[in-house]
PLY file of the C-alpha trace (Angstrom):
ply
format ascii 1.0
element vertex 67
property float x
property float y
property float z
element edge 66
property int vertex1
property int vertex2
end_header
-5.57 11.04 6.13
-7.22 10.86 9.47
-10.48 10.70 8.45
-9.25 7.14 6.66
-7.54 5.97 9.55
-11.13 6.79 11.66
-13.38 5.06 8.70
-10.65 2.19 8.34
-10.02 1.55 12.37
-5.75 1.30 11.74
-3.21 3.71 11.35
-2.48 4.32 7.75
1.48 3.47 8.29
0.23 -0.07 8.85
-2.78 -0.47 6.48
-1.31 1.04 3.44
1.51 -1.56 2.86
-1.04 -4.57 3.58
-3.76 -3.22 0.87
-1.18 -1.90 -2.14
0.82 -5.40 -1.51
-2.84 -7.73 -1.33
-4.89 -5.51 -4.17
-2.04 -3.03 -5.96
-1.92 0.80 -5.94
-5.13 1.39 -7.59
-7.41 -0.83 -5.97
-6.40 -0.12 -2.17
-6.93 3.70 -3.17
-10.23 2.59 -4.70
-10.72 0.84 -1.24
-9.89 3.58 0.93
-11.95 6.28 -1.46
-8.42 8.17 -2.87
-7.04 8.85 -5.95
-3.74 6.52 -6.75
-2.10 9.68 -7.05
-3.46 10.62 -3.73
-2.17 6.99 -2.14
1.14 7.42 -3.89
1.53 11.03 -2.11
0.76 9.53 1.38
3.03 6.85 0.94
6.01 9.04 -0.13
5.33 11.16 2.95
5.40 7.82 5.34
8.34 6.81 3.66
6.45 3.48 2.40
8.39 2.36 -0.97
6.57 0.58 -3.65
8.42 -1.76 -6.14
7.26 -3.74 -8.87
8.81 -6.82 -9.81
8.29 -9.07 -12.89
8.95 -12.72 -12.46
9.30 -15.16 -14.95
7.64 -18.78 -14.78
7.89 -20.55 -11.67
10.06 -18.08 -9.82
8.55 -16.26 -6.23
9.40 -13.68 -4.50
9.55 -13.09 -0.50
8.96 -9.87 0.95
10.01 -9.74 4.87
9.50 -6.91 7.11
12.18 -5.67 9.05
12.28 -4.93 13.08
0 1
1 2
2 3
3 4
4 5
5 6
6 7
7 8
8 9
9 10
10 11
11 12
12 13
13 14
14 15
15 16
16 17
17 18
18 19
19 20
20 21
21 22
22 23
23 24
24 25
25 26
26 27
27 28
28 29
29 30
30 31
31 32
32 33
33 34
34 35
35 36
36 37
37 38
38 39
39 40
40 41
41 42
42 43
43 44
44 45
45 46
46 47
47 48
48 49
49 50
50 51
51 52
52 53
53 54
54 55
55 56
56 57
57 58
58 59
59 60
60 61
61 62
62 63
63 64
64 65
65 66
């Protein structure tokens, strides 16, 4: 995990959510050289929670962070 956060220049806690909400799970593990499975262990350690969400035509979705 550190070695990512050295290669990547940010602190996984913050990067992770950005690249799994911009690309999905298995491109930002692709991205930062991890297995999906790997990504989905980090994230369960940080406590990040990852939710899929199927919208029908013309409906959105807003995701806000809290704090």
């Amino acid at each position: 995990m550190r070695s990512v956060e050295e290669k990547q220049g940010r602190p996984l806690e913050n990067l992770v959510p950005d690249l799994v909400n911009q690309l999905g799970m298995s491109r930002a593990a692709t991205q930062l050289g991890v297995s999906p499975a790997t990504l989905g262990y980090w994230m369960l350690k940080m406590g990040i929670q990852y939710r899929r969400v199927a919208l029908a035509d013309g409906e959105t979705i807003e995701v806000r962070r809290q704090g």
